[in-house]
C-alpha positions in Angstrom: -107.5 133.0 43.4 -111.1 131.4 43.0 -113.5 134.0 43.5 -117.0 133.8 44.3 -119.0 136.9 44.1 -122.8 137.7 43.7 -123.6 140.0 41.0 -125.4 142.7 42.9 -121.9 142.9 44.7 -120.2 143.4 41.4 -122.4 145.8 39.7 -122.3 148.2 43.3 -119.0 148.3 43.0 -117.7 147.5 39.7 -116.1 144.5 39.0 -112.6 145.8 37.9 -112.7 147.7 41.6 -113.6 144.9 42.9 -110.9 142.6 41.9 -108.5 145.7 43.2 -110.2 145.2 46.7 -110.3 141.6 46.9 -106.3 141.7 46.1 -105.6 144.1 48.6 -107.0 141.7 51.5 -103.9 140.0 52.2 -103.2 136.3 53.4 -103.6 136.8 57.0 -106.6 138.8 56.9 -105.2 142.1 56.6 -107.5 145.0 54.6 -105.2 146.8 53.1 -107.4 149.6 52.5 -107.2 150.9 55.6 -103.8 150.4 56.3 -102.0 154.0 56.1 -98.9 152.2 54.3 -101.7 152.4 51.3 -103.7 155.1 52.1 -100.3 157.9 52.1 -100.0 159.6 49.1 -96.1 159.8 49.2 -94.3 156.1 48.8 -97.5 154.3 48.9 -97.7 150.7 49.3 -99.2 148.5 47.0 -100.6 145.7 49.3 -99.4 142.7 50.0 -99.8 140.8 47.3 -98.0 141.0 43.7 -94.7 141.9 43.4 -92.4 143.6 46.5 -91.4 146.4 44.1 -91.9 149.8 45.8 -93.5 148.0 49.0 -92.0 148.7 52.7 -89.3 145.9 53.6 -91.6 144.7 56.5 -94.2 144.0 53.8 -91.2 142.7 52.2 -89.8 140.2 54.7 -93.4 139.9 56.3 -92.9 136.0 58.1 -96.5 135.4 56.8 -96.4 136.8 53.6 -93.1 134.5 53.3 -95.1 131.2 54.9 -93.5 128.4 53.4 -96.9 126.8 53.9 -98.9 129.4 51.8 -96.1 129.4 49.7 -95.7 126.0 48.7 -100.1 124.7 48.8 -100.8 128.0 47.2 -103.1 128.9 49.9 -104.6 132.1 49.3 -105.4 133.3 52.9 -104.1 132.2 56.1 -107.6 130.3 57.6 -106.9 127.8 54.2 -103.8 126.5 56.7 -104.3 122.9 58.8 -102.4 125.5 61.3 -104.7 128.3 61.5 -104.2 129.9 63.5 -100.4 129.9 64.1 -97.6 131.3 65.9 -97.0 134.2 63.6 -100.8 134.9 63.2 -101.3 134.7 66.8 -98.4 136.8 67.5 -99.3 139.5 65.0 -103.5 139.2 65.7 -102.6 140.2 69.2 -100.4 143.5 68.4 -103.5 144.4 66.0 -106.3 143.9 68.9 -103.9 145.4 71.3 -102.7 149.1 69.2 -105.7 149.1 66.7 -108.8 147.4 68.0 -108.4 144.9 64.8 -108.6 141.2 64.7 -106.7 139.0 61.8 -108.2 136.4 62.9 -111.4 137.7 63.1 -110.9 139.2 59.8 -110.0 135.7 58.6 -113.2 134.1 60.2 -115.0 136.6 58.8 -113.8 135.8 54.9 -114.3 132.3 55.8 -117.8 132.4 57.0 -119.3 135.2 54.5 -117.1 135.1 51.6 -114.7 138.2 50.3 -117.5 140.1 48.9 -119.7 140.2 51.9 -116.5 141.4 54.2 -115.1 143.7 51.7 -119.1 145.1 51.7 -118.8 144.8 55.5 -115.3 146.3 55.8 -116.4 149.5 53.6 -118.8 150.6 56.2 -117.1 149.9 59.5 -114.1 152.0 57.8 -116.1 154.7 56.6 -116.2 158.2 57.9 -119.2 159.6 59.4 -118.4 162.8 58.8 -117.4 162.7 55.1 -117.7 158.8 53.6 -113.7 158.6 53.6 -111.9 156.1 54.9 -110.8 155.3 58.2 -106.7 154.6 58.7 -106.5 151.7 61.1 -103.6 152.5 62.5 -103.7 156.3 62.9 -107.5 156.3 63.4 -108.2 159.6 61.5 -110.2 160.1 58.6 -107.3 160.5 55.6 -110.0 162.3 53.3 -111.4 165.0 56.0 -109.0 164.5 59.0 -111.7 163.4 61.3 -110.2 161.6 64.6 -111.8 158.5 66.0 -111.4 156.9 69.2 -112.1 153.2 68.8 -112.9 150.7 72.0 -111.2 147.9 72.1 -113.7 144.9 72.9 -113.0 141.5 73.8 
């Protein structure tokens, strides 16, 4: 993965956390961070990325993930593709705005447009809790460190 960060972004966060964050933003846009497959303490998935030991067989079998297309030009996320956005990205971007007020696709603009660094920056504080800095499950929308629930508007 080529990587370009600024060094103020890698002396706030560390590099070697950084690195760890960047990995867990997975080819279709995807912040792993926030997902509550990661964020359990029991079973916990690794991310996307790497090898499919321990993960969840949807992660597994994921028909992104599997793109034969990222697969085979080594793409690194899913905007890279002459067929951004696709079928399955399309499919899956609408199930995310729909349940969890989360765009892929926007996610994937977003990367493209500011770089990792900047949306992992930007990610960090629209996923942080109010309440107690901890971060927000997308999916459950409560706060896994203090159990704070948020209500989240979905806005098109």
């Amino acid at each position: 993965m080529d990587i370009t960060i600024g060094t103020d972004l890698s002396k706030e966060y560390g590099i070697m956390k950084l690195l760890n964050e960047i990995l867990l933003v997975a080819p279709c846009g995807m912040n792993c961070c926030i997902c509550m497959a990661y964020l359990r303490e029991k079973n916990k998935c690794p991310g996307c990325r790497g090898t499919d030991v321990g993960k969840p067989i949807t992660r597994v079998k994921c028909k992104i993930k599997t793109c034969e297309i990222l697969k085979k030009s080594k793409l690194e996320f899913c905007f890279e593709c002459e067929k951004f956005p696709c079928d399955d990205l399309k499919h899956l971007d609408k199930r995310y705005r729909t349940k969890y007020n989360m765009s892929m696709i926007e996610n994937l603009e977003n990367i493209k447009k500011l770089g990792i660094g900047e949306f992992l920056r930007n990610e960090k504080i629209r996923w942080a809790c109010n309440e107690c800095g901890g971060t927000i499950c997308v999916h459950k929308g409560n706060c896994y460190n203090c159990g704070k629930k948020f209500e989240f508007k979905i806005v098109y």
